[in-house]
C-alpha positions in Angstrom: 13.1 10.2 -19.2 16.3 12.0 -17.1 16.3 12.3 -13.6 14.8 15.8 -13.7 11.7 14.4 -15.7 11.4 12.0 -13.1 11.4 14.0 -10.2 8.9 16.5 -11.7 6.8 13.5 -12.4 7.2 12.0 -8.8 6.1 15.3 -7.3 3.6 15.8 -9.7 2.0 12.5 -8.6 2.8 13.1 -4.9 1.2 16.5 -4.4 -1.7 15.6 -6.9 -2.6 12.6 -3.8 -2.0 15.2 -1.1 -5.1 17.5 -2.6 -7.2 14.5 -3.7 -6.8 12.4 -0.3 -6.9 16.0 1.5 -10.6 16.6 -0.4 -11.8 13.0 0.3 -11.3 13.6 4.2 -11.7 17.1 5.1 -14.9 17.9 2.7 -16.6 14.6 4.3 -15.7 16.6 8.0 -16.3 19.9 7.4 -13.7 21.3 9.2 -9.7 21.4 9.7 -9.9 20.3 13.1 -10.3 16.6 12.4 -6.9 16.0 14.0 -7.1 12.4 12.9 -7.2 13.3 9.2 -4.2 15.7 9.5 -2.8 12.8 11.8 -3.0 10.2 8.9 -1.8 13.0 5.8 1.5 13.2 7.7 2.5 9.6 8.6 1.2 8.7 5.5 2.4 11.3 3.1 6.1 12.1 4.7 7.4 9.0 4.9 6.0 8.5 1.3 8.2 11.7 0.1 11.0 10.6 2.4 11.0 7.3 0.3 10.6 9.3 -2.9 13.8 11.2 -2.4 15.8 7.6 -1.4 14.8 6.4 -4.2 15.4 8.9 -6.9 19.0 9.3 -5.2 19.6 5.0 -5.0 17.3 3.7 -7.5 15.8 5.9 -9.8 14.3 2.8 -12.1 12.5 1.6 -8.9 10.9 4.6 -8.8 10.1 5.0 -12.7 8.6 1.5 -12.7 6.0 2.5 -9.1 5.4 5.6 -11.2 4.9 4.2 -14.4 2.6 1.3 -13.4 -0.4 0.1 -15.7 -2.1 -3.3 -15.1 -2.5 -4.8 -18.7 -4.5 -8.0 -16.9 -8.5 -7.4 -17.4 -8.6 -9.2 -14.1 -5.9 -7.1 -12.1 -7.4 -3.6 -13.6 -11.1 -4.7 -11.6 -9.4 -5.1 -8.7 -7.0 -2.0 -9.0 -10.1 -0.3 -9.6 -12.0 -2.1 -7.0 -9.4 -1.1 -4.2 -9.7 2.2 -5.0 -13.5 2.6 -4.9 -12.7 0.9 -1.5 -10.1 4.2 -0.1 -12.6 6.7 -1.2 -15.4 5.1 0.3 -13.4 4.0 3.5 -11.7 8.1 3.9 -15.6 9.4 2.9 -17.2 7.9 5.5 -14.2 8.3 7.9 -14.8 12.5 7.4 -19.1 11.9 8.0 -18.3 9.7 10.9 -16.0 12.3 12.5 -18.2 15.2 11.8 -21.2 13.4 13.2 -19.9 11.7 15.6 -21.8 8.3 14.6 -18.7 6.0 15.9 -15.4 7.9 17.3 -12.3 5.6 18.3 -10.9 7.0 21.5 -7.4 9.0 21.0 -5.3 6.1 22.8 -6.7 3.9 19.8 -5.9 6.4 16.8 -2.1 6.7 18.3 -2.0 2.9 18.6 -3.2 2.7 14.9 -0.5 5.2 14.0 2.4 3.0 15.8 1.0 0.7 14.0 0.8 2.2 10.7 4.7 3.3 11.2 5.5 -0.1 11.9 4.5 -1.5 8.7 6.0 1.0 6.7 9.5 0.7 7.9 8.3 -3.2 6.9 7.3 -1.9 3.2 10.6 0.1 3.3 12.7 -3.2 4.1 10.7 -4.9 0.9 11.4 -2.5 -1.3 15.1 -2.6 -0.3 15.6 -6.2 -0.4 13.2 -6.3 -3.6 14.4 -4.1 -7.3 12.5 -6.0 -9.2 9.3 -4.9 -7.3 6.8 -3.3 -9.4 2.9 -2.1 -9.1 1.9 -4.3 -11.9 2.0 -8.1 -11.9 5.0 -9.0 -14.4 8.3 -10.7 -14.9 11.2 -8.8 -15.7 13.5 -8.8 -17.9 16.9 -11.0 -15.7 14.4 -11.8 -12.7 15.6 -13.7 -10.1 13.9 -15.5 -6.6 14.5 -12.9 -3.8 14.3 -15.9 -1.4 16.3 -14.3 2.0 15.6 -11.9 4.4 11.3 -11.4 4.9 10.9 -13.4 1.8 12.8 -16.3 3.6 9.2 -15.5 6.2 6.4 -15.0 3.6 6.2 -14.8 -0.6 4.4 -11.8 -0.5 5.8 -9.1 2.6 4.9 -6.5 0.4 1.3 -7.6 0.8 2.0 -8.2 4.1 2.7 -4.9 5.2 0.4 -2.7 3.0 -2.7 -5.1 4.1 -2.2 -4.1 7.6 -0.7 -0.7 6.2 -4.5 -0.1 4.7 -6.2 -1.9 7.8 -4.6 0.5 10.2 -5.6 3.6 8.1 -9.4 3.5 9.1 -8.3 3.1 12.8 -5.7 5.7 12.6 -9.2 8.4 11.3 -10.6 7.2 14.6 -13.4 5.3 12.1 -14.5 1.4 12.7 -16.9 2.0 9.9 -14.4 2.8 7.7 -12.4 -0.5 8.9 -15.0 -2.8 8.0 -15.1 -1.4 4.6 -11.4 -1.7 4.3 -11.9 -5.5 5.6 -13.5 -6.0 1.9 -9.6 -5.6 0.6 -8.5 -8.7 1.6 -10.6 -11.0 -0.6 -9.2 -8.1 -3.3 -5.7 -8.8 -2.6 -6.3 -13.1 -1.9 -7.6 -12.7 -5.7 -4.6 -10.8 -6.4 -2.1 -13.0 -5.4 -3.8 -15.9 -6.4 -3.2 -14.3 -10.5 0.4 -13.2 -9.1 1.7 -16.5 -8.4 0.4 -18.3 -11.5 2.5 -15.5 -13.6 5.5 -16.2 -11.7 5.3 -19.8 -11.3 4.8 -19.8 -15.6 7.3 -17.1 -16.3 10.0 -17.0 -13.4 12.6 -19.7 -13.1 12.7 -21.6 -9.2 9.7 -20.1 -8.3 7.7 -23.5 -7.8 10.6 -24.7 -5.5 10.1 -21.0 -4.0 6.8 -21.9 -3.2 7.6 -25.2 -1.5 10.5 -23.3 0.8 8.2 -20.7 1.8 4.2 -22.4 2.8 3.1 -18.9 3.6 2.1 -16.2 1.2 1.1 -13.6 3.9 1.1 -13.8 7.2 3.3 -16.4 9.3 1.4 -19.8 10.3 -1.9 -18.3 9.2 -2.0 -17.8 5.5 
């Protein structure tokens, strides 16, 4: 595919999540005015398009692999699809809980969320910079080496690390603690997934096992 495929693809996929994640939040609310919603769309969905347009420009075969992801595992495909049944649920309830007003975050929390949020994606940015080889589906590539510097010198998995909290902060950023403890159900998801992660490196990437013994922690510093 050229690069003009690629970007037509890119924004395809990019303006298709706009409508979908717009209909998940705003049908659930009822209303425009859930300044939350619009609040999460734009640090979520700039930055993403910012990133988009770095990466066409520096690395277009980054890109084509995010966009061109496909989990061949049985086991990775249930909890792709398990995540996902965990972001509709989570951004449905976020709009019901807004528009009845069940549970409401107070405004000082959302904008903490969102500092938050912004954090962790300049974090995600940094992976993805220190990282080519990155890719949505759990493989080894072709000439795959350790990345073992830098926030992999920290944690095996930053990537994880930053779009755990990345996801975590989303509920809180739609002023929704419901929606957070429904989002708490994606860590077991992603535990499982790292779990199947590491045994496919430590099988089919050379210096991973001594990786391993480096770097104790897969996640998050002194904890896990």
């Amino acid at each position: 595919m050229d690069k003009d495929g690629l970007f037509l693809q890119a924004l395809g996929k990019f303006l298709l999540g706009v409508i979908v994640i717009g209909l998940l939040l705003f049908l659930p609310a009822g209303s425009f005015q859930y300044w939350q919603a619009c609040l999460l769309m734009g640090i979520l969905l700039v930055p993403m398009f910012c990133a988009g347009l770095v990466m066409m420009a520096k690395n277009p075969e980054l890109l084509r692999k995010r966009l061109n992801a496909k989990e061949e595992e049985k086991e990775q495909k249930t909890v792709v699809k398990l995540s996902g049944l965990l972001f509709v649920a989570a951004f449905v309830v976020a709009g019901f809980n807004w528009r009845l007003g069940w549970c409401v975050l107070p405004d000082w929390a959302v904008w903490v969320s969102a500092g938050l949020f912004l954090i962790c994606y300049l974090l995600y940015a940094e992976v993805l910079r220190e990282n080519t080889y990155l890719s949505r589906t759990i493989e080894v590539q072709e000439n795959q080496k350790v990345i073992d510097t830098g926030l992999y010198g920290v944690v095996r998995h930053p990537m994880y690390m930053a779009t755990t909290v990345l996801f975590l902060a989303m509920p809180l950023v739609l002023a929704s603690p419901l929606s957070f403890l429904i989002m708490l159900l994606y860590i077991p998801l992603i535990a499982k997934r790292i779990k199947n992660e590491e045994m496919v490196l430590e099988e089919g990437l050379e210096g991973y096992k001594d990786y391993k013994q480096k770097v104790k922690y897969k996640v998050i510093p002194f904890i896990w």
